[in-house]
C-alpha positions as CSV (number, residue, x, y, z in Angstrom):
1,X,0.0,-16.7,2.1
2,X,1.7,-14.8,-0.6
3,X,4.8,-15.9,-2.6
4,X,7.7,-14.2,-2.5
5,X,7.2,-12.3,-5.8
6,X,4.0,-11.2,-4.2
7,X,5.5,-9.8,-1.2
8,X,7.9,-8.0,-4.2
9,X,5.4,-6.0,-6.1
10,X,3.4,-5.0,-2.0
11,X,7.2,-3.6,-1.3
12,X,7.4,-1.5,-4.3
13,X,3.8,0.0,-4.1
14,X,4.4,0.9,-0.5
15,X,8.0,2.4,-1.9
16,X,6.2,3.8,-4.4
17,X,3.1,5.6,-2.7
18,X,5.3,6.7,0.0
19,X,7.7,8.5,-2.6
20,X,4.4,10.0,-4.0
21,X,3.7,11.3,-0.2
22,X,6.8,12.2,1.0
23,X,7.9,14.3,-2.2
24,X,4.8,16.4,-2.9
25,X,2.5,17.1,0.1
26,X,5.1,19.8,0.8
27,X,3.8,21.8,-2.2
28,X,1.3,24.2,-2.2
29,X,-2.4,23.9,-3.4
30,X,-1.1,26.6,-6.2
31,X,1.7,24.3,-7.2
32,X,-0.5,21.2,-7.4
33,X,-3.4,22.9,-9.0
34,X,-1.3,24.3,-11.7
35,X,-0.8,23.2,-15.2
36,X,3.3,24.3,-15.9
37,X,3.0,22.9,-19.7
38,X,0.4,22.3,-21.8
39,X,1.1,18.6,-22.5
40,X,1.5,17.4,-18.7
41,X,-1.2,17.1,-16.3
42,X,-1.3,19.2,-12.9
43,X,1.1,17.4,-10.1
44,X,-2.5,16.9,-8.1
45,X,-4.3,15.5,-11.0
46,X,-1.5,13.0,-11.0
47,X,-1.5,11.8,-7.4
48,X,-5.3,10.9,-7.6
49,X,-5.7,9.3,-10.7
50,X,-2.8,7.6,-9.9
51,X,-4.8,6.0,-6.6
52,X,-8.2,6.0,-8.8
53,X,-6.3,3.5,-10.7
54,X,-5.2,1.3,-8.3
55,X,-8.9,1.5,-6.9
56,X,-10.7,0.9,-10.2
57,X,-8.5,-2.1,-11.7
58,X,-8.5,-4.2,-8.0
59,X,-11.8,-3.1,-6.6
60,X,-14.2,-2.2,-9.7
61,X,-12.6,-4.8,-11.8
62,X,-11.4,-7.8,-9.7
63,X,-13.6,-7.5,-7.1
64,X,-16.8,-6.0,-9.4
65,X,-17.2,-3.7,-6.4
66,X,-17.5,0.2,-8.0
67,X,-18.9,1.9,-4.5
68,X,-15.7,3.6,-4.3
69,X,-15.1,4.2,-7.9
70,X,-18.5,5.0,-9.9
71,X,-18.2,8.7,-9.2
72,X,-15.1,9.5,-10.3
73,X,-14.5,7.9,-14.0
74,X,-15.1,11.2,-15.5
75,X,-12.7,12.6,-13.5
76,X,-9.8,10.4,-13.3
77,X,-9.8,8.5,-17.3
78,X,-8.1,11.0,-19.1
79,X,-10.8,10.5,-22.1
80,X,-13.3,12.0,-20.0
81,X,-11.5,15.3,-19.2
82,X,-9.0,17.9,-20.8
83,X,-5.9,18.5,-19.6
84,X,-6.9,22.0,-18.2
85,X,-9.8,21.1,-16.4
86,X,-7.9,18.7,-14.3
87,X,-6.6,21.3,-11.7
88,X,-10.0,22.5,-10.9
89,X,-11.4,19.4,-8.9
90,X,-11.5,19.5,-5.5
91,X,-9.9,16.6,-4.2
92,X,-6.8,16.5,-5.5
93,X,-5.1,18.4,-2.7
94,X,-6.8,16.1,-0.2
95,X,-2.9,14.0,0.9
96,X,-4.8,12.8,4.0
97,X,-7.6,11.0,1.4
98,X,-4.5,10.0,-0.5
99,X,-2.9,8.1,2.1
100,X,-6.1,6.1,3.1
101,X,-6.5,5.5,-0.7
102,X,-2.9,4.1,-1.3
103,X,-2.8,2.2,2.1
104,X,-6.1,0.7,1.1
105,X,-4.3,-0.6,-2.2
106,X,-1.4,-2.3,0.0
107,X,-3.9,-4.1,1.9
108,X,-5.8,-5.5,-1.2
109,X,-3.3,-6.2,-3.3
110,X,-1.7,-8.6,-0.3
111,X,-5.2,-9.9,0.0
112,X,-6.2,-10.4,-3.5
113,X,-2.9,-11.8,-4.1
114,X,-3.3,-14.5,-2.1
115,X,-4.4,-18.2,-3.2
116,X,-8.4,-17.2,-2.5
117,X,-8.9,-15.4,-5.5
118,X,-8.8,-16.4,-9.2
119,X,-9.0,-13.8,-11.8
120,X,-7.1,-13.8,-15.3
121,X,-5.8,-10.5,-14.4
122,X,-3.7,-11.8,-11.2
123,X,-2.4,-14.9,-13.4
124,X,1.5,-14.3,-13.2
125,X,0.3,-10.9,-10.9
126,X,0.1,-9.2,-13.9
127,X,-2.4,-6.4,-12.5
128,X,-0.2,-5.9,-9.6
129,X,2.9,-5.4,-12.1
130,X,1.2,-3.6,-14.2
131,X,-0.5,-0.9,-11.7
132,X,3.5,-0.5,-10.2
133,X,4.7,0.3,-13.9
134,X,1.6,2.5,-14.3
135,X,2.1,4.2,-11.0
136,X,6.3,5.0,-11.5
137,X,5.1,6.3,-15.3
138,X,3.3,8.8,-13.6
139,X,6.0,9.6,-11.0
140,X,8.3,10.1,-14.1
141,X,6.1,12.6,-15.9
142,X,5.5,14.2,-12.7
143,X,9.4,15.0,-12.5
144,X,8.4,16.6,-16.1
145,X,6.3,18.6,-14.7
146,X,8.4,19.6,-11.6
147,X,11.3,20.3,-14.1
148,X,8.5,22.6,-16.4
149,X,7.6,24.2,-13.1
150,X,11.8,25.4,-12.3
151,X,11.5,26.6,-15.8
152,X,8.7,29.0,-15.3
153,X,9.6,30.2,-11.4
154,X,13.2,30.5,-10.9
155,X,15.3,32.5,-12.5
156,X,18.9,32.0,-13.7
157,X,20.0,35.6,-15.4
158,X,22.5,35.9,-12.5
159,X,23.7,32.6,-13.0
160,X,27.5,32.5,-13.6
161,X,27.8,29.8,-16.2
162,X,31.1,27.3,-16.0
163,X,32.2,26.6,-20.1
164,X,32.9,23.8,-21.3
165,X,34.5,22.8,-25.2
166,X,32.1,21.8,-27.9
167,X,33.7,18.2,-29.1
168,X,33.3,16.5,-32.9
169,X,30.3,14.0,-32.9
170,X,31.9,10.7,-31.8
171,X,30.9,8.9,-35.4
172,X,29.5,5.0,-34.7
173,X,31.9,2.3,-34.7
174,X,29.9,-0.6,-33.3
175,X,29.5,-3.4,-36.0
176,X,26.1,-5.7,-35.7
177,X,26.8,-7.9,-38.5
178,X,23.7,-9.2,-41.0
179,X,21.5,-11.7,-39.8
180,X,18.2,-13.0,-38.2
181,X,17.5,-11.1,-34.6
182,X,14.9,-11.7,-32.1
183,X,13.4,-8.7,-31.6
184,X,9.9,-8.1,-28.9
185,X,9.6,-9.7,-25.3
186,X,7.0,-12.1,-23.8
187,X,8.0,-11.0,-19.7
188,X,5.2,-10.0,-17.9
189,X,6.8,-6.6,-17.8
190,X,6.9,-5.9,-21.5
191,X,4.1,-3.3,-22.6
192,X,1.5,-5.1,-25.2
193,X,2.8,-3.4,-28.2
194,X,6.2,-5.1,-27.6
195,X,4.6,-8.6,-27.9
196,X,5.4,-11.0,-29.7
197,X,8.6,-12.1,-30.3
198,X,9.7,-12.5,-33.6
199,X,12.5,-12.6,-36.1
200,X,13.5,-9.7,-38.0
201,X,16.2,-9.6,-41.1
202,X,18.9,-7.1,-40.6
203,X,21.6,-6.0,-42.8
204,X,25.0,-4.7,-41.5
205,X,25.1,-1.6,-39.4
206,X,27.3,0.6,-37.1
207,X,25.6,2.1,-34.5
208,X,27.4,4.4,-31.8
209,X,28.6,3.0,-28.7
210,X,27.5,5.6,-26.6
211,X,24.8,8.4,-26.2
212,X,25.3,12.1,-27.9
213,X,27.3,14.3,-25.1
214,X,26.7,18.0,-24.4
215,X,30.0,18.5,-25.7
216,X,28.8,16.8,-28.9
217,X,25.6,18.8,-29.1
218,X,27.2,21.9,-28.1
219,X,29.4,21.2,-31.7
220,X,26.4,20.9,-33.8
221,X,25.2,24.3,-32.5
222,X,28.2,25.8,-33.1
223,X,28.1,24.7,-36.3
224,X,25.1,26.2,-37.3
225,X,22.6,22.9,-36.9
226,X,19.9,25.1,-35.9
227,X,20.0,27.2,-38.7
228,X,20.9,25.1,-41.8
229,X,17.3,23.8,-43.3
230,X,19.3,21.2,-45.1
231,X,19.8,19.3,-41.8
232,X,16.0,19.2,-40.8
233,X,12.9,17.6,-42.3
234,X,10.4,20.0,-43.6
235,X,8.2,18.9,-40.3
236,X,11.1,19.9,-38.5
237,X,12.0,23.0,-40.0
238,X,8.7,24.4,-39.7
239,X,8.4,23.5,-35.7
240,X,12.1,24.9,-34.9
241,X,10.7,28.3,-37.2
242,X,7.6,28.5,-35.4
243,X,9.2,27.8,-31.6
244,X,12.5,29.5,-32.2
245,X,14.3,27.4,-30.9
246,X,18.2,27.3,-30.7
247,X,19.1,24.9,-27.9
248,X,17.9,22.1,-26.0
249,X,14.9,22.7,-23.2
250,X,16.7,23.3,-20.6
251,X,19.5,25.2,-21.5
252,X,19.9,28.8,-20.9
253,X,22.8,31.4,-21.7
254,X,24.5,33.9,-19.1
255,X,25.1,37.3,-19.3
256,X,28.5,36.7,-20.4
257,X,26.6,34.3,-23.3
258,X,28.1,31.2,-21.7
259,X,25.7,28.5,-21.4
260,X,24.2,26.2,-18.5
261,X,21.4,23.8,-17.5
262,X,18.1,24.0,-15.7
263,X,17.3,21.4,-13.4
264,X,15.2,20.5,-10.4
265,X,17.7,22.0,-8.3
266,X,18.1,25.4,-10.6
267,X,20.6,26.6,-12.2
268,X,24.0,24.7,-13.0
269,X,26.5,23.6,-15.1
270,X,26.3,21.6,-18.3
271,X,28.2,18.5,-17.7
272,X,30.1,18.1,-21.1
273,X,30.3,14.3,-21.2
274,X,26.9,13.9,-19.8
275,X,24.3,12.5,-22.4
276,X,22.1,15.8,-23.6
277,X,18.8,15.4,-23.1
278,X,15.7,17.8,-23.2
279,X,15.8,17.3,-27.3
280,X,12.6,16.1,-29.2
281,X,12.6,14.2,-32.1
282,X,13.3,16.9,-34.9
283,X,16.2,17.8,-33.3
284,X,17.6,14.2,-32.7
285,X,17.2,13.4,-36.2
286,X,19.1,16.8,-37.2
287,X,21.6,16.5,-35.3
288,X,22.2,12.5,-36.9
289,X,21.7,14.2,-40.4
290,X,24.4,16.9,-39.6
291,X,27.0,13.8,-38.2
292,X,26.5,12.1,-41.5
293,X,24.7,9.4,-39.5
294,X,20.6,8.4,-38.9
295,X,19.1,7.4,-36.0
296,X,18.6,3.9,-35.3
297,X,15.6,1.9,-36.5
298,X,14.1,0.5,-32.8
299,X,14.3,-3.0,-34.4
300,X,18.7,-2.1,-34.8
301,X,18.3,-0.7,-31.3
302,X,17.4,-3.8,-29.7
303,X,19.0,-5.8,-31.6
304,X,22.2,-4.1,-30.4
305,X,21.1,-4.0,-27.1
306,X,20.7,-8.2,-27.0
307,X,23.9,-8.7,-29.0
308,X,26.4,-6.4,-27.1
309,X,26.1,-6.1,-23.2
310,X,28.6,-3.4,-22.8
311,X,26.5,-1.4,-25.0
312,X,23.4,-2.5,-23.2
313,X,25.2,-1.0,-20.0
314,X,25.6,2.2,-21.6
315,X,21.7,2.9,-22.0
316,X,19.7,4.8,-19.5
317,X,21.4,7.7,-19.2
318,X,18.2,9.6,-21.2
319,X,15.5,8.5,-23.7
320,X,17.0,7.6,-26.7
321,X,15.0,8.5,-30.5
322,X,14.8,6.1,-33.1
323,X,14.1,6.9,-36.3
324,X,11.1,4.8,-37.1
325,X,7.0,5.9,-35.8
326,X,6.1,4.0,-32.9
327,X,4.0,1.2,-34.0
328,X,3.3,-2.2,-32.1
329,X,5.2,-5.2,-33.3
330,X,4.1,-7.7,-35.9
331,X,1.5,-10.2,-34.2
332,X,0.3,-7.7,-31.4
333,X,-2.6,-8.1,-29.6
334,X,-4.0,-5.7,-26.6
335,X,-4.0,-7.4,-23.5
């Protein structure tokens, strides 16, 4: 019999899988065979490695049965094939395959789950957390690609845009005093690299109690931002001179010059107190540089984030950049 956590993470694959089915066997082979950006994967790429996963870690590694997983490593671990080549095999339109695939993951997840079985990747159900997180990563980059796709098929020149006022950047007011913070997590949910915890020594900072508005970033292009080297790192510079570009992803001007948004749903408005989004790295720290401000080291992030829960409440509007390169935390070990 399965404990109630158990039952949990079988609920949220079947959620999962069925969002998977629901939302994309309406598309057509073209949409799912095509690649919309050269960083993402095709939509159809995505579906079956996403079920090739499930397969390989329960069946292949838990179970040390690879009948059903053997032939397809070189398809479905993305070391084994480029980005490009991934819309050309000839599965990956196959949604009735892909519903006997995810079904077959329910059942053995609820069976492997139960007290029968003893591996070290179902202590704490970790493989079953970890294939859910795996699966709704994928679902998320999927959107990306659904987003890239709006980008490159509909078009918005006889879009009417709604304006809206460009606003000062709301400086940060937020005091985290000096002092020892606990930065990393040991939950089962945490990702490896964000193990262990540990004690980190921070001075004084303010950080802002909100994220950057459209109103706010509509200010710093106004005010030149994309066009004044000073604000940009030489890194920077050089990718906003080689792309040309002069706004976030997404947005796109009128005829009458008046800017709006793309979005899954086409053309729209720009929300002016809506967090901007669509903005990589170069332009996140340029836009701190021209506020007089830097973005956040992730250790300040988090320690923010634990010592203020209003702030905390205020996240996940968008991805939010820190300043610092992604690196694993002191003491981290791969699972």
């Amino acid at each position: 019999m399965t404990v109630p956590e158990n039952n949990e993470i079988a609920e949220h694959l079947s959620t999962l899988h069925a969002i998977l089915i629901n939302q994309f066997s309406s598309y057509s082979e073209k949409d799912l065979r095509t690649q919309y950006h050269p960083d993402l994967s095709q939509l159809g790429w995505h579906l079956n490695h996403i079920a090739f996963i499930e397969q390989y870690w329960l069946r292949e590694v838990v179970l040390g049965d690879n009948t059903y997983t053997k032939d397809s490593h070189q398809d479905y671990f993305p070391e084994f094939i480029d980005k490009a080549e991934r819309g050309r095999l000839s599965g990956i339109t196959d949604f009735g395959q892909l519903e006997t695939d995810f079904s077959d993951t329910e059942e053995l997840w609820v069976e492997l789950a139960s007290d029968q079985y003893n591996h070290p990747l179902l202590k704490k159900n970790y493989i079953g957390w970890f294939l859910l997180q795996h699966g709704q990563q994928h679902l998320e980059t999927m959107k990306m690609v659904l987003h890239e796709r709006v980008l490159s098929t509909v078009p918005g020149a006889s879009f009417t845009a709604g304006q809206f006022d460009a606003l000062d950047p709301v400086l940060p007011e937020l005091l985290i005093s000096a002092g020892d913070y606990e930065v990393g997590s040991n939950d089962i949910l945490a990702c490896d690299n964000e193990q262990a915890v540990h004690v980190e020594a921070l001075p004084a900072f303010l950080i802002a109690a909100s994220a950057v508005s459209n109103a706010e970033y509509l200010g710093f292009m106004q005010a030149g931002g994309y066009h004044l080297q000073e604000l940009w790192t030489d890194e920077g510079w050089l990718w906003k001179t080689e792309s040309r570009t002069n706004a976030p992803r997404y947005w796109r001007q009128d005829d009458g010059a008046n800017l709006y948004r793309i979005s899954l749903d086409g053309p729209g408005d720009i929300e002016a107190n809506e967090a901007v989004s669509g903005l990589n790295w170069y332009e996140a720290d340029a836009f701190a540089r021209y506020a007089g401000c830097r973005l956040p080291h992730e250790f300040e992030w988090e320690a923010a984030m634990k010592t203020d829960t209003a702030l905390f409440a205020s996240t996940g509007q968008a991805w939010e950049w820190c300043g610092n390169t992604f690196h694993p935390y002191a003491g981290f070990q791969a699972f």
